[in-house]
C-alpha positions in Angstrom: -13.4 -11.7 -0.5 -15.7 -10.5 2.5 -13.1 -9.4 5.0 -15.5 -7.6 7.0 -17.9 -10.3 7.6 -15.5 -13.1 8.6 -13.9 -9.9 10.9 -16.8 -9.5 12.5 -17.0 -14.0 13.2 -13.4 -13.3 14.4 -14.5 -10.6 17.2 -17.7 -12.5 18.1 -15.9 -15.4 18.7 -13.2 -13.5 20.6 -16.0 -11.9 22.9 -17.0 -15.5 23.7 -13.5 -16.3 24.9 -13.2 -12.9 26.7 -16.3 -13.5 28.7 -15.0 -16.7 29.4 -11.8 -15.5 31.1 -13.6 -13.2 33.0 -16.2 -15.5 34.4 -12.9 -17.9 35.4 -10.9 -15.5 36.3 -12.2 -12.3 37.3 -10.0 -10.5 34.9 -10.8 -8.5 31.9 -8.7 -8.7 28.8 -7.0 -5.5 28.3 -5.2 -4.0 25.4 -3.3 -0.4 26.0 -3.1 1.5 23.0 -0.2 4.2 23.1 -0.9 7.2 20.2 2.1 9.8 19.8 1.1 13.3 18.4 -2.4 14.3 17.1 -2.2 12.9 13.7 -5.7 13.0 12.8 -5.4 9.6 10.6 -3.8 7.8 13.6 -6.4 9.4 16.0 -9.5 7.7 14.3 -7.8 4.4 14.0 -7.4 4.8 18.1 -10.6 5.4 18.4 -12.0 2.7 16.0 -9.9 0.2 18.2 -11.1 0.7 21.5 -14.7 1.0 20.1 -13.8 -2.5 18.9 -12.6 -3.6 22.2 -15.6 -2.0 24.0 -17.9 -4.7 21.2 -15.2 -7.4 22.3 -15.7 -7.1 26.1 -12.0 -5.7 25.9 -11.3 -3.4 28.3 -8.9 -0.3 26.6 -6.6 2.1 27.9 -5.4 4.8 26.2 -1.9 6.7 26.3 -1.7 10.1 24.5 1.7 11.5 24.5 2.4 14.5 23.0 4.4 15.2 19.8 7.5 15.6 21.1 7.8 13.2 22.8 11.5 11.2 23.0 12.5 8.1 21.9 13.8 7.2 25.8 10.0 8.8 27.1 8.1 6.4 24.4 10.5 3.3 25.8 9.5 3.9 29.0 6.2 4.3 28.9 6.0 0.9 26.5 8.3 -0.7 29.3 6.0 0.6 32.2 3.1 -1.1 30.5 5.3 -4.2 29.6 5.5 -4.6 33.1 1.4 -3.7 34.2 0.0 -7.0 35.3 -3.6 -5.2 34.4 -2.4 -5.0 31.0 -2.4 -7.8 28.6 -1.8 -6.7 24.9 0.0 -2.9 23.7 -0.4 -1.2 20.4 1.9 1.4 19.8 0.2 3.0 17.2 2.1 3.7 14.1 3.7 5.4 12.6 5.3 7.3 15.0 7.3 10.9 14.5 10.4 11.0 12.2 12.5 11.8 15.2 11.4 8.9 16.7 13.5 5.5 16.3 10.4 3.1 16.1 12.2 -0.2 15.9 13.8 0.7 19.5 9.9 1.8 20.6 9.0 -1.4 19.4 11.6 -3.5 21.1 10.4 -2.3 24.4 7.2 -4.2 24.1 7.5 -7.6 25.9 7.0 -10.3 23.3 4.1 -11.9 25.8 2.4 -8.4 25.2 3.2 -7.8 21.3 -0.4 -8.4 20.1 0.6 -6.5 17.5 3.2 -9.0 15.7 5.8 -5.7 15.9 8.6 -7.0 17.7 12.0 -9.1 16.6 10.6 -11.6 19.0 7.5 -12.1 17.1 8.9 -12.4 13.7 11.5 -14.6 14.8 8.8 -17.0 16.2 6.0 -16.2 13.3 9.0 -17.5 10.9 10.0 -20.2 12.8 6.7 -21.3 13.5 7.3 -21.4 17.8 4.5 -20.0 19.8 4.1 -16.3 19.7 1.5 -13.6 17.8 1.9 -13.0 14.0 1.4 -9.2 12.9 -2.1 -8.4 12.7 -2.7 -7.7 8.7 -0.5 -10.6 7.4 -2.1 -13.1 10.4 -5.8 -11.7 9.0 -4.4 -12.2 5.0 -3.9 -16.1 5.9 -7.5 -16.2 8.1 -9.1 -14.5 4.8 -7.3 -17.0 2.5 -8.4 -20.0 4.7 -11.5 -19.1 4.3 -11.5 -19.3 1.1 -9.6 -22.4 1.0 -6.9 -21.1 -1.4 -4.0 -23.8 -2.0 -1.2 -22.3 -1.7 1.2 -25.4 -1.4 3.1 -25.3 -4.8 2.0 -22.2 -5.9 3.7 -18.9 -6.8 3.0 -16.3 -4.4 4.3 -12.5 -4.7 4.3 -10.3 -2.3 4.6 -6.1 -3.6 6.2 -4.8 -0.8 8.7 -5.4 2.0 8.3 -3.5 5.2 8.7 -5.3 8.6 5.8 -5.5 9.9 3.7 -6.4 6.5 5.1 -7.3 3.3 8.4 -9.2 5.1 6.3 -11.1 7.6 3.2 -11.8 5.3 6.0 -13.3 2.9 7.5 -16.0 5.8 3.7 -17.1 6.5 3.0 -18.3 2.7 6.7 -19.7 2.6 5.6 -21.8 5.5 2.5 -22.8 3.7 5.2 -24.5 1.3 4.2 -21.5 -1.3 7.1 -20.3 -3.6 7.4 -16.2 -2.9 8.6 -13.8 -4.3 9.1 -10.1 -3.1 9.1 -7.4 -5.2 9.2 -3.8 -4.6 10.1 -0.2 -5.7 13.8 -1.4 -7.3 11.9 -4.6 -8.6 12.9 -4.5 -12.8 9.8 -5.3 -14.9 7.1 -5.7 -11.7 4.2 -6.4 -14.2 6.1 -9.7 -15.1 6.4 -11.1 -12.1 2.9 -10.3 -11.0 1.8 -12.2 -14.0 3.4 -14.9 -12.9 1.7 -15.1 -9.9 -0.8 -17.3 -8.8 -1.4 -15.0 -5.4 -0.1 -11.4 -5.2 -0.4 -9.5 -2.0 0.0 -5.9 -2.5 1.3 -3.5 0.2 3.3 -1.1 -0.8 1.1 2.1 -0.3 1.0 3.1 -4.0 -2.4 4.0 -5.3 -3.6 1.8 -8.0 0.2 0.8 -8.8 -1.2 -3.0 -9.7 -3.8 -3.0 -12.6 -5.6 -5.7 -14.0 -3.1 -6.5 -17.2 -0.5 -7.4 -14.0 -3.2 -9.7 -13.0 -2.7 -13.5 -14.0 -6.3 -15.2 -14.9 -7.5 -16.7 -12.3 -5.1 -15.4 -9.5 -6.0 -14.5 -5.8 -5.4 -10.7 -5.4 -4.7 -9.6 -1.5 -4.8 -5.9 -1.8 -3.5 -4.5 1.8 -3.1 -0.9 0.2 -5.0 2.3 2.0 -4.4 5.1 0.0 -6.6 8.6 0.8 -10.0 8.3 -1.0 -10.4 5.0 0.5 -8.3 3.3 -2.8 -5.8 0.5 -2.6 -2.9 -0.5 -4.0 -4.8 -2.4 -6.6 -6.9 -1.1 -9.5 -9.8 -3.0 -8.4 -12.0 -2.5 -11.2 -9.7 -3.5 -13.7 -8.3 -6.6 -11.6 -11.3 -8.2 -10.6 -11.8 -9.2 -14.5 -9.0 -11.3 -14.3 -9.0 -12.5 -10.9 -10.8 -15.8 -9.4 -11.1 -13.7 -5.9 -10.0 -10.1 -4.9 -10.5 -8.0 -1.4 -11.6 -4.6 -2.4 -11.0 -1.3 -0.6 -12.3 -1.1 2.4 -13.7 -4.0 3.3 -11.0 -6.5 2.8 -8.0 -6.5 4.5 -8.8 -3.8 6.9 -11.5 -4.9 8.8 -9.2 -8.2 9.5 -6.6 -6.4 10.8 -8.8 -5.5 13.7 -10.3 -9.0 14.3 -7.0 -10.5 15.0 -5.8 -7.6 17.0 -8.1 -8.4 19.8 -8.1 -12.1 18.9 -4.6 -12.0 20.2 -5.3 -9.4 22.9 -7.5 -12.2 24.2 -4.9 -15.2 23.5 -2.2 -13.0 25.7 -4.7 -12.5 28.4 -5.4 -16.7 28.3 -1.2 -17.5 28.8 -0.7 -14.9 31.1 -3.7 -15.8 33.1 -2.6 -19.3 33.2 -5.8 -20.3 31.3 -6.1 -23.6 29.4 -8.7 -24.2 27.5 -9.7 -20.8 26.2 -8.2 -19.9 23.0 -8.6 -16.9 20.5 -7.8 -19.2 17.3 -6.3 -16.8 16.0 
């Protein structure tokens, strides 16, 4: 599955709108990016970002606070920006340090600005299905599987993985596509039986290689939203792609998706609070 190449429809289509609000409007779609600490991992993804935005016609601010920086320093510099008219999406770059509570960093982001998908607001709408901004990587897992067309009404979906802002939320989007999920994770007994079960598996647990293709049911759809160092996902992809009908490799898949709909939704937040109609980032 070509995640890069419907990423890069995703940001060209996204430009269009962007250019489109500024011609109306006069305003420029902005997304701040806040980075805490030099971790160099973290540092490149900012960077790839607001390269991204520059493509998009995006403008990008960036917020480097140092390492030490408090939990109460982080909220208010997410609450200052909550309240920036200039500034239409924030990315708190994650994750933060260990000293740091992150969920309390996160709920400092107005829901109107989350373009992330990070915030209680935004799951609690994503899984409801009300108006708001799905997290980026499980919002660009359902773009790639529409593209593919993959059914998933009826079928059994199983998601490897649980954290908030990927496995959990990834899960409620296939439910609501009237899929029958299935989480599993590091406490899961026998894992390679339920994954052969599976007629979609989604793997994000941040284990290298942890899936292999004897997991793999024939013919399944394998999501594999694993970055491991070395550029390897959760997924053994060699092995898998025997057995499965369609596969994203590492990198190339999920990655590059994550991206599309972060600006996507940068752009969608800059149409509502503009009070724009008719200029959507389909997102």
């Amino acid at each position: 599955m070509d995640g890069a190449g419907l990423a890069r429809r995703i940001v060209a289509e996204a430009a269009g709108h962007a250019s489109e609000i500024a011609r109306r409007t006069g305003i420029t779609p902005c997304l701040a990016t806040v980075l805490v600490g030099e971790d160099p991992a973290s540092a490149t993804y900012v960077r790839m970002k607001r390269a991204r935005c520059a493509k998009a016609g995006i403008a990008s601010r960036f917020v480097a606070l140092p390492a030490a920086t408090t939990t109460s320093e982080l909220v208010a510099t997410l609450g200052s920006l909550s309240q920036d008219p200039e500034v239409h999406g924030i990315l708190l770059q994650h994750p933060v340090g260990a000293h740091i509570d992150e969920r309390a960093a996160f709920e400092a982001i107005a829901p109107e600005k989350d373009v992330d998908g990070v915030t209680m607001s935004s799951f609690g709408a994503m899984s409801f299905g009300l108006p708001g901004f799905a997290s980026c990587t499980p919002g660009g897992i359902m773009r790639l599987l529409d593209e593919y067309r993959v059914e998933l009404a009826g079928r059994r979906a199983v998601v490897v993985g649980r954290s908030p802002i990927l496995g959990k939320p990834v899960g409620m989007l296939l439910l609501a596509r009237d899929a029958t999920v299935t989480y599993c994770h590091s406490r899961t007994a026998d894992l390679s039986a339920a994954l052969r079960e599976a007629d979609v598996v989604v793997a994000a647990v941040g284990l290298p290689r942890i899936i292999r293709g004897e997991d793999i049911k024939p013919g399944a759809v394998v999501i594999d939203a694993g970055y491991n160092p070395g550029n390897v996902g959760d997924v053994d992809f060699d092995s898998a792609c025997r057995r499965a009908r369609l596969i994203t490799p590492v990198p190339g898949g999920v990655g590059p998706m994550t991206i599309a709909v972060l600006l996507a939704q940068t752009v969608d937040a800059a149409r509502r609070q503009t009070g724009l109609t008719g200029v959507r980032a389909d997102c």
